[in-house]
C-alpha positions in Angstrom: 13.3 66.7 30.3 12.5 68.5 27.3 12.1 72.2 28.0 10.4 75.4 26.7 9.0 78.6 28.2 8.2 82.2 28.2 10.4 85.4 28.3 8.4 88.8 28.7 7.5 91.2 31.8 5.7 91.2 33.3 4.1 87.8 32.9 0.7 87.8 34.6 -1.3 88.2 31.7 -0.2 85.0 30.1 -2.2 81.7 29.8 1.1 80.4 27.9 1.9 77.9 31.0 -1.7 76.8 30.9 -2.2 75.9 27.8 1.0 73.9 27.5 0.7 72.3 30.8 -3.0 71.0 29.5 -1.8 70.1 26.1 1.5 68.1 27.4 -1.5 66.4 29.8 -4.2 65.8 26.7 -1.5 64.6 24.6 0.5 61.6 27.0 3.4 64.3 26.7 5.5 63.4 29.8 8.8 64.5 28.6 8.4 68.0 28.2 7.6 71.0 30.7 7.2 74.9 30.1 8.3 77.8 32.3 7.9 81.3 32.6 11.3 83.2 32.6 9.7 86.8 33.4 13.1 89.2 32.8 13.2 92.5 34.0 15.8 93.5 31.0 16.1 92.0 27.9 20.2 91.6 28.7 19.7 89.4 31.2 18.4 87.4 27.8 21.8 85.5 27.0 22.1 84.4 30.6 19.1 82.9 30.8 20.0 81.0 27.7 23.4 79.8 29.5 21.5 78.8 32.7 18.7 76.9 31.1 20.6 74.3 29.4 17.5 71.9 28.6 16.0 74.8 27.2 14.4 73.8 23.4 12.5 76.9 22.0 10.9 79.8 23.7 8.2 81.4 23.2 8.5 85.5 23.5 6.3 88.5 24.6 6.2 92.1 25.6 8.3 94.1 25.4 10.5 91.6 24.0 9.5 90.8 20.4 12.0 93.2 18.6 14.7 93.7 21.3 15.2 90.0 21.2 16.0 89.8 17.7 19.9 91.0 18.1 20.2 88.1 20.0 19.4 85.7 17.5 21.6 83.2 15.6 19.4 83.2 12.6 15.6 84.8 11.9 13.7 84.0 9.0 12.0 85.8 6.3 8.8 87.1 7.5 10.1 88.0 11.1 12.6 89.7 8.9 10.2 91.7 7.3 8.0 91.9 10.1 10.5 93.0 12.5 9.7 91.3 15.4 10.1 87.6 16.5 7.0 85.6 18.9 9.2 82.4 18.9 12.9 81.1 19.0 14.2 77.7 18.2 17.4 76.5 19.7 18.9 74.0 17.9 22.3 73.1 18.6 23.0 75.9 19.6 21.8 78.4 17.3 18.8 80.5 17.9 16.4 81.0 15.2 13.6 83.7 15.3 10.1 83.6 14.2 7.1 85.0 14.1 3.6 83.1 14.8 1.7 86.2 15.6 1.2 86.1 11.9 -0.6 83.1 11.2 -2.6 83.4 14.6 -4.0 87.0 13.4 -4.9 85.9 9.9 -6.3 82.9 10.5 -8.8 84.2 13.2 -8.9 87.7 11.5 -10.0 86.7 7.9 -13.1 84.9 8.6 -15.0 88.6 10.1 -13.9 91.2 7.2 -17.4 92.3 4.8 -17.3 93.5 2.0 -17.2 96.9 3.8 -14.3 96.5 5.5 -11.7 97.8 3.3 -9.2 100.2 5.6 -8.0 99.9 8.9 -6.9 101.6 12.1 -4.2 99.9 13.7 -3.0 101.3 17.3 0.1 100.9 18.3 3.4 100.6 16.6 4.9 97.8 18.4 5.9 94.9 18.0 2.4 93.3 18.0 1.8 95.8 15.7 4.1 94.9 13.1 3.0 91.6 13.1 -0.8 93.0 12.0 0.9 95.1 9.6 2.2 92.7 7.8 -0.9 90.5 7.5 -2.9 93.5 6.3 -0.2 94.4 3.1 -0.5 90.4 2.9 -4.4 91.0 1.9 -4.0 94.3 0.4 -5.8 96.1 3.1 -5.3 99.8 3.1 -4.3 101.2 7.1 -3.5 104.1 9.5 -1.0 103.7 12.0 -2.3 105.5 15.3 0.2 106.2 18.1 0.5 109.0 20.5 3.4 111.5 20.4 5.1 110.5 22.9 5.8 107.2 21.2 9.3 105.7 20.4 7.8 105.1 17.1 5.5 107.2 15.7 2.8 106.1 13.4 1.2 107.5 10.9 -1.3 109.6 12.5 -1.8 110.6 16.8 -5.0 109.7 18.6 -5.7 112.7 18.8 -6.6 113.5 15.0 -9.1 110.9 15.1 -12.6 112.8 13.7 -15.6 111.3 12.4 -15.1 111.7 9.0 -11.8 109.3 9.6 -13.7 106.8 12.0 -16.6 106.4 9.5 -14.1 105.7 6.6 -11.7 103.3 8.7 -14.4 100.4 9.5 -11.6 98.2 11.0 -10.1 98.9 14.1 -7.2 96.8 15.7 -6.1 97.3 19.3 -2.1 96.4 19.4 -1.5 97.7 22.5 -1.8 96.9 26.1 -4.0 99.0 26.8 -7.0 97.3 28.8 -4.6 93.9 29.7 -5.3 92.9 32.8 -4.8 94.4 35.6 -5.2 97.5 34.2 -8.9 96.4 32.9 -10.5 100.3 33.4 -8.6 101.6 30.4 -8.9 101.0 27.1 -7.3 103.1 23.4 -8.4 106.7 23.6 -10.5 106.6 20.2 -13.7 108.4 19.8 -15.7 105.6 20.2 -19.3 107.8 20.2 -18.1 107.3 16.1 -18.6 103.6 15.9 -21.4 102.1 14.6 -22.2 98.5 13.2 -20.1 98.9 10.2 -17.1 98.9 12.5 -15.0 95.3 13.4 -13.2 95.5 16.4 -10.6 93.2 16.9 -8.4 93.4 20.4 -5.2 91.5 20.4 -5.5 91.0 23.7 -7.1 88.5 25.3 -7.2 88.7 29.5 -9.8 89.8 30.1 -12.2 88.1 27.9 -14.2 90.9 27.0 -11.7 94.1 27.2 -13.0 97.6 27.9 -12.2 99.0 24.2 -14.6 95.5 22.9 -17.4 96.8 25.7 -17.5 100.1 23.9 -17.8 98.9 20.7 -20.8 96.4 21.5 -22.3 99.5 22.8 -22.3 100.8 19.2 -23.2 97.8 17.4 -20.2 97.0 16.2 -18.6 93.5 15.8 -16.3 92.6 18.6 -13.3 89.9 18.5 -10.6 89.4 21.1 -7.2 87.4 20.3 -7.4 84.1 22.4 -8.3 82.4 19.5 -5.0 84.4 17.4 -3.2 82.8 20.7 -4.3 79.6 20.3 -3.2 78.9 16.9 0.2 81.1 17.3 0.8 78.8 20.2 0.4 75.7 18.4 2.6 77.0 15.4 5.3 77.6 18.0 5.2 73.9 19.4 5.1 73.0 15.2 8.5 74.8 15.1 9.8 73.5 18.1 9.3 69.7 16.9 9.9 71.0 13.5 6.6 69.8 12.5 7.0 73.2 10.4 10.4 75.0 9.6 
């Protein structure tokens, strides 16, 4: 048996197991299974690896996407650049790092940006966040980094210097944190959001719950609303291209 799975923690907010047990099902794919390996430390990492000899490619969460990287045989280009890695190969052997967050976000990202849309607020400063970065130099899309001072890595500008005259020029607002992932549904980025309006995109990476409380506020304002099961759909399927080296 063919096998692939998860590592992250905690692990309740994932659909990852769902969607691959329904695509193996659609699909006549009888020879392949996916787990979740929820670690508590990211140096139990290696040991899961030696335990779970069957194990093919994994796909990897938070808090896990840069920590993981030192553990890698091999990472390529963009998850290089990015640095941070959403899937792993393992191929005799080796494990080689990706990053599908990438094409997920642009893919479902592109398609809402007007012609007013031209700089962004990302918060966070993560490793979701780099992933967003990275699309966003990709198109040539000017951007804050927003993170609170108490962050390991500081962006560019603290939650707390958000006025209006920075809200009404930033139109784009991406959520890169987990803030509002379920369970924790009752909180949400701490942006002025009385400063929205229907020029604004908001775009939540998250996507459990289905409408988050940081997209809620923004409807409030008018402004257009996105959440990121769609960016996990398509990251998802890129991972299983990688895995069958469909892509490489």
């Amino acid at each position: 048996m063919r096998t692939f799975g998860l590592i992250g923690f905690p692990l309740g907010h994932s659909l990852s197991k769902i969607f691959f047990y329904n695509k193996f099902k659609e699909e006549g794919i009888e020879d392949a299974s996916f787990e979740l390996f929820p670690i508590e430390n990211i140096q139990l990492f290696p040991q899961l690896i030696k335990n779970e000899i069957s194990l093919e490619g994994i796909a990897v969460t938070k808090p896990y996407k840069e920590s993981v990287m030192s553990y890698l045989s091999e990472i390529d280009e963009a998850a290089t650049e990015i640095k941070a890695v959403n899937c792993i190969v393992i191929e005799k052997g080796n494990l080689i790092g990706h990053n599908t967050d990438v094409i997920g976000f642009e893919l479902s990202f592109l398609p809402l940006l007007k012609s007013h849309h031209q700089k962004a607020l990302i918060l966070g400063t993560g490793g979701a966040s780099k992933g967003v970065q990275y699309v966003l130099r990709k198109i040539g899309m000017e951007f804050l980094l927003v993170s609170r001072p108490t962050s390991k890595q500081k962006g560019d500008i603290f939650y707390e210097s958000l006025n209006k005259t920075i809200m009404k020029e930033y139109t784009v607002i991406i959520n890169a944190t987990s803030s509002g992932m379920s369970p924790d549904e009752n909180d949400c980025p701490e942006i002025p959001y009385d400063c929205l309006s229907h020029q604004h995109l908001l775009y939540d990476l998250i996507y459990k719950p289905e409408e988050t409380l940081f997209m809620k506020r923004g409807i409030a304002k008018g402004a257009i609303v996105k959440n990121g099961y769609e960016m996990f759909l398509i990251q998802a399927e890129a991972n299983w291209k990688y895995w069958n080296k469909i892509i490489k």
